[in-house]
N, C-alpha and C positions, 0 to 999 in steps of 0.2 A: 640510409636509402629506404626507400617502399616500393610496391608496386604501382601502378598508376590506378588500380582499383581499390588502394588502401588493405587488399585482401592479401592472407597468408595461403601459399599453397602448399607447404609441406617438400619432400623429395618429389622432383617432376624431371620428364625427358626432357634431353638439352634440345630438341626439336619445337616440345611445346614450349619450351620458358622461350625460345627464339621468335616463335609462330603468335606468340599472344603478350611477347615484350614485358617479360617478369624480369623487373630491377635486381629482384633481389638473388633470384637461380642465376644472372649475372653476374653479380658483385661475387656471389659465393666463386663459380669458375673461375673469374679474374684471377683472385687473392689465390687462390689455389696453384693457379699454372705460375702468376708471379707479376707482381709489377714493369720489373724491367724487361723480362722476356718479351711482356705487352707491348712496353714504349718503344724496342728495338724492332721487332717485327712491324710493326706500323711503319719505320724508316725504309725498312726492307720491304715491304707495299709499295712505299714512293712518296711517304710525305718526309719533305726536304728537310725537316726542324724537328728532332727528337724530341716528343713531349715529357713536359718533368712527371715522374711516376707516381703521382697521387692517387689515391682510392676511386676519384671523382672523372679518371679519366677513361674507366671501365662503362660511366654509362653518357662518355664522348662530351666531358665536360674540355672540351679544347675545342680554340677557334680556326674554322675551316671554309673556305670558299666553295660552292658544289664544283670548280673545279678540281681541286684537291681531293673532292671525293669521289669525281669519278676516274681520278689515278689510282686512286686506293681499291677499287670494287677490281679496276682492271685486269688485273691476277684470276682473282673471283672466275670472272667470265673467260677468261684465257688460259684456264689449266694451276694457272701458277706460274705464268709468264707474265713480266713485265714490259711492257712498251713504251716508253715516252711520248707523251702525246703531243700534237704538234698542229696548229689552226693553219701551216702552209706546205700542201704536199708538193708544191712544185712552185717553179718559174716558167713562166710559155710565153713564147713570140705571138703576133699577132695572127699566127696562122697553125696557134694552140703547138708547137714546137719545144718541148721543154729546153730551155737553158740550163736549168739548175733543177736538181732533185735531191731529197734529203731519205738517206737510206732508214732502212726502221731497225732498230736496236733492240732486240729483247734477249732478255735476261728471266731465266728460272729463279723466282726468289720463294717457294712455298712448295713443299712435296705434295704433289697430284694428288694424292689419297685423304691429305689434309681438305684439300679444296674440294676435291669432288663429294666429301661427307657435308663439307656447310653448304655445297650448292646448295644438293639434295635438301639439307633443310631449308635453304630459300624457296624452292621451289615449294613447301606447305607451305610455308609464308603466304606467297600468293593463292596456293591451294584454298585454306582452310584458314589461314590465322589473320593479320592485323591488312594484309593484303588483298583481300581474297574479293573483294571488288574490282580488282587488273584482272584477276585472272575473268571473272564474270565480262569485264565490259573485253578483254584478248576472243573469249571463246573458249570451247574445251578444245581445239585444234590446236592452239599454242602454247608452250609450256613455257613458263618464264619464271624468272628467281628474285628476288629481290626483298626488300628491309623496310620497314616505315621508322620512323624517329620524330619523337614531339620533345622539345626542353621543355623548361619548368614554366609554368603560366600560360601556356601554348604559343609563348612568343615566339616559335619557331616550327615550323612544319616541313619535313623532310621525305623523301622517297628517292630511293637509289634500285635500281633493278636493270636488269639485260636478259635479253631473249637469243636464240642462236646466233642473230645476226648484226645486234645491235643494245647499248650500254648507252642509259640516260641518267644521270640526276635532276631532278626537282627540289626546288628549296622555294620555300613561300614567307616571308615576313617583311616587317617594316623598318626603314632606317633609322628611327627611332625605338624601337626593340620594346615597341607597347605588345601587346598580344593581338595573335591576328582571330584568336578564338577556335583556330582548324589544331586536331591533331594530325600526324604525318597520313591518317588516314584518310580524314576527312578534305584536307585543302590540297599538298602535295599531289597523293596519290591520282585524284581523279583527271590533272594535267597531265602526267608520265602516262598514264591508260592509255588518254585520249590522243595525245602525240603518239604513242608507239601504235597504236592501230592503225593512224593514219600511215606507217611505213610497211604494213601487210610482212611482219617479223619472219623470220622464222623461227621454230620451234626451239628452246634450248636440248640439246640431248648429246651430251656428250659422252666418250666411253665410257665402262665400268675398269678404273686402273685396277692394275695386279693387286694384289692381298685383299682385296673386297669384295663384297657382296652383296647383294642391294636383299632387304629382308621389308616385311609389312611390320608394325607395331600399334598398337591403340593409340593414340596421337597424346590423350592426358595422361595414361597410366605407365607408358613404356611396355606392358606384356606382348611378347608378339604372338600374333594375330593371321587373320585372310580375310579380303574383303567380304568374301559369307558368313566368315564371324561377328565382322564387328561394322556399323556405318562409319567409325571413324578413325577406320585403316591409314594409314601413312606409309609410305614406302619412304625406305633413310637405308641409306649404305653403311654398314658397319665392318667391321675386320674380320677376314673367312676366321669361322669358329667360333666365336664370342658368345656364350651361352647368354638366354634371355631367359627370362621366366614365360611361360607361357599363361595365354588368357584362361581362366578357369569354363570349360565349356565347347572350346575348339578343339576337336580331338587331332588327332595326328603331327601336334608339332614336337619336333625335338624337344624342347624346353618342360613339353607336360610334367616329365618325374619332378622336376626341380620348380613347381607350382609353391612350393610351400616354405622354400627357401628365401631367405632377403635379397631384395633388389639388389642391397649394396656388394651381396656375393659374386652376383649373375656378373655385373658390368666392375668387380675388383680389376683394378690395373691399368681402367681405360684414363683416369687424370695423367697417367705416371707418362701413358704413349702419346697422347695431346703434347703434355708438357718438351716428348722427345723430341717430335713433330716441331715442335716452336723451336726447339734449340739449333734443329738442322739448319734455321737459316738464318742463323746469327751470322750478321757481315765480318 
């Protein structure tokens, strides 16, 4: 695998390799947390067909209808609760009467603290990275989270995202699987924008669960930061306590003494808790 810019970026935060769609800080996480954890947790999302656990399927080499994906985001947007989606909420008389009603089923398939850490990174998504044209055409009044996705040749253009009130996918290509020329940025995206503005969203903001902490960082470097430090602050939830290194220049954060120590000290142990996270919701 590569990046889509051919370029190397070295150790980067799981926020930016997310925000700016680095293949390769992908594939490295995948391999890490585990193949099959991947392909079971997917089932346990809502996709009915456990995919076979290939390398290729870290960066969504499996075929999916954007219905399928927007069962899968569902959690996402819902805490970590699954719902079964359903195009008939009711049966009614001619005098709007229900006869028949179909109750809504959810199930907890992902621990809150999992989900509310990749919100928060969708929400730079749209802030600052591959999205960040929703957030401009939303406004700074609406907070919303969400993913862009291009395949290979741009025969496919993707955008998955939800706002407090409301969860759209967009998929853009041709039945003939020529290239439509857009990445998920360019062709997807600007549709999902424009549909969700039209529904005057609301804002995504949901709580901050137990054990976390919502913290600023540099968006490329990972050192945390304050927005008067730095223009390209992030705010990401991490786990109360989790030593960061601190930016060289911002004075007053915890992490200063430990400026000169390695990243890979500061965040030791965080693959090992992801990995946990995954395991809790093995069916």
């Amino acid at each position: 695998p590569q990046n889509y810019t051919r370029e190397v970026y070295g150790p980067v935060p799981l926020v930016f390799a997310l925000g700016e769609s680095l293949n390769l800080a992908t594939v490295r996480v995948g391999l890490d947390v585990g193949l099959p954890v991947v392909a079971r947790t997917l089932t346990k999302l809502g996709l009915e067909r456990r995919p076979a656990p290939h390398p290729s399927l870290l960066l969504g080499a499996v075929d999916l209808s954007p219905l399928e994906v927007v069962q899968l985001y569902a959690p996402f947007a819902n805490g970590g609760f699954k719902a079964r989606l359903r195009t008939v909420r009711a049966v009614v008389d001619s005098q709007g009467k229900p006869l028949k009603t179909f109750a809504v089923q959810v199930e907890q398939v992902a621990h809150a603290a999992t989900v509310y850490q990749l919100d928060r990174m969708m929400v730079q998504v749209v802030e600052r990275g591959t999205g960040r044209a929703a957030g401009v055409r939303l406004g700074p009044d609406v907070v919303a989270a969400g993913k862009t996705g291009t395949s290979n040749d741009t025969r496919d253009s993707w955008f998955a995202g939800f706002t407090g009130s409301h969860l759209a996918v967009v998929w853009i290509g041709y039945d003939d699987n020529a290239s439509t020329g857009h990445t998920g940025g360019s062709g997807a995206l600007p549709v999902w924008a424009e549909t969700m503005a039209t529904l005057r969203p609301a804002s995504f903001d949901p709580p901050v669960p137990e054990l976390l902490e919502e913290r600023w960082i540099d968006y490329p470097t990972g050192y945390e930061t304050r927005p008067d430090c730095s223009d390209r602050a992030a705010r990401i939830a991490t786990v109360q306590g989790v030593p960061l290194p601190a930016q060289p220049g911002c004075p007053g954060l915890p992490g200063e003494a430990t400026i000169r120590e390695p990243v890979e000290r500061a965040v030791e142990g965080v693959v090992d808790r992801v990995r946990s996270w995954f395991e809790k919701v093995r069916p």
